[in-house]
N, C-alpha and C positions, 0 to 999 in steps of 0.2 A: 416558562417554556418547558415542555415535554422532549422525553429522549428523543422520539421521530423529531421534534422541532430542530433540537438541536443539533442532530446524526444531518439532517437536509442540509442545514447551515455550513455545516462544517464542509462538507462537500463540496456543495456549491461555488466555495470561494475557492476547492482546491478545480474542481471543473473548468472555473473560468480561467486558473492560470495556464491550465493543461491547453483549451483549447485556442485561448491568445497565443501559446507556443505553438500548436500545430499550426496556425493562420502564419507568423513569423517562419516555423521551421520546416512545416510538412511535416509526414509520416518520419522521419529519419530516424527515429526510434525501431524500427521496423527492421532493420539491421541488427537489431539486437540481439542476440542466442539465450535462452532461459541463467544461464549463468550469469553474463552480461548483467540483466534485470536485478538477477542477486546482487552482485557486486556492487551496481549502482544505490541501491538499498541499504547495504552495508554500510558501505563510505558515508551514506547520512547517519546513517545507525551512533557508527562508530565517534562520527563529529557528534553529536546531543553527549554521549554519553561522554564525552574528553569535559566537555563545555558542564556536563554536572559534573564529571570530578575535580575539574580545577578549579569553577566557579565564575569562569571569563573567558571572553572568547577575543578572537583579535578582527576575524573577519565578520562584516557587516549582518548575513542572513542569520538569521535569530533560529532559536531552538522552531518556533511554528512553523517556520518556513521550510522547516528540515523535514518536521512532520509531516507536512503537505506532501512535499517533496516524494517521500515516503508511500504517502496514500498512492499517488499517482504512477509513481512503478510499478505498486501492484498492481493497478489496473494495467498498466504497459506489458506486464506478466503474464496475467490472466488472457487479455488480449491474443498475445502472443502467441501461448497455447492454444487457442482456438482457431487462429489463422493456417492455413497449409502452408509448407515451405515456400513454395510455386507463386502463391499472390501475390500480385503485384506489392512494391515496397509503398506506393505514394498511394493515398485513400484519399475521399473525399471528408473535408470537414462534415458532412452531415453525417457520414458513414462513422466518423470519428468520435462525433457527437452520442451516434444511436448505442456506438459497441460500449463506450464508458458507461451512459448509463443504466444499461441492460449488469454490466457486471457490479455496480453501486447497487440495482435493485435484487443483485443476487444476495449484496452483501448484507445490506439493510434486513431484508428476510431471516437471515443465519444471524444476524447480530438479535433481533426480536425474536428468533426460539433461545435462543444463549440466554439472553434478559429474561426470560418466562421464567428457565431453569434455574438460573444463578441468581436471580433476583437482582441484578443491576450490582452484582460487588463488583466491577469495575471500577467504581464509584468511591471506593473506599481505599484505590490504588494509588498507588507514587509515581509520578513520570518516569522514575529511575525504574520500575517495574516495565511499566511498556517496552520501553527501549531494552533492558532484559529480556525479553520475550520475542519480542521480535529479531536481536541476535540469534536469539534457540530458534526462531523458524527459520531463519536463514541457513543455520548449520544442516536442519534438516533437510531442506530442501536441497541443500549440496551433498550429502549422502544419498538422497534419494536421486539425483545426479550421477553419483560416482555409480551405484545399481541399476543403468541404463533405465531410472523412471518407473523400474519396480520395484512394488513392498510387500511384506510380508502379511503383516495386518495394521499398519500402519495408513494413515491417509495421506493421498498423494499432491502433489505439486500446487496443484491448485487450492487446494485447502489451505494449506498454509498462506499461500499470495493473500487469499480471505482473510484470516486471521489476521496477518500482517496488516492489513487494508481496517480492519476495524479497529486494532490497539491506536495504529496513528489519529484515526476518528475521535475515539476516545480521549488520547491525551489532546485532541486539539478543541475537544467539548471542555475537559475542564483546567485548560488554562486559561480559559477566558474567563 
């Protein structure tokens, strides 16, 4: 299986949990303020990386689930920033549908110029790295927060969600 086979796969099973939960929950995510998104991020972040230093975990959701988990806030991120304040909070499932995979097809695109450049050394990474990295996009992103959402030369809000959105991809390609 090929990275696009495998980057689709990965997804697909975090899509479906995403949008079984919209079916169950609605939009209620939609309440959530770009820090919010962080935080929710984090707090998975933070459980993977407790679960690799101590080696066990007590509560049932496994490191993948976490990672999912992960994927899917950023899309809830990314999302978020694209919505005006003003719209309505409840979406249609197919609206819900169309926006996740529009920002999966942005990611996939940025993930295959990265792959061109880097030659796939993702590949050659440690779970414990992703979740390293994704902490640092998080901090970022809450600096770029505390700067009312401007940067200097630095890239902004959404780039990182990306980033974030493919390290969890990745670690969830190769712990299978």
């Amino acid at each position: 299986m090929n990275t696009n086979e495998q980057y689709d796969r990965a997804v697909r099973s975090c899509e479906d949990i995403f949008l079984k939960k919209t079916k169950d929950y609605g939009t209620s995510w939609r309440v959530y303020r770009t820090i919010s998104v962080v935080d929710q991020i984090y707090i998975k972040a933070k459980r993977i990386r407790t679960i690799q230093e101590k080696g066990e975990q007590k509560i049932g959701d496994d490191v993948i689930s976490e990672f999912k988990g992960i994927l899917n806030y950023a899309i809830i991120g990314l999302i978020q920033l694209d919505l005006p304040v003003g719209d309505p909070e409840e979406l249609p499932v197919e609206t819900v549908e169309q926006l996740y995979n529009s920002k999966v097809a942005m990611a996939k695109e940025l993930m295959e110029d990265k792959n061109h450049d880097y030659g796939e050394a993702w590949r050659e990474m440690s779970q414990e790295s992703f979740v390293d990295l994704i902490l640092a996009k998080l901090l970022r992103i809450k600096s770029i927060l505390k700067n009312d959402g401007r940067t200097i030369i630095s890239e902004g809000i959404d780039a990182n969600f990306f980033d974030i959105l493919n390290y969890a991809v990745f670690a969830l390609i190769l712990a299978v």
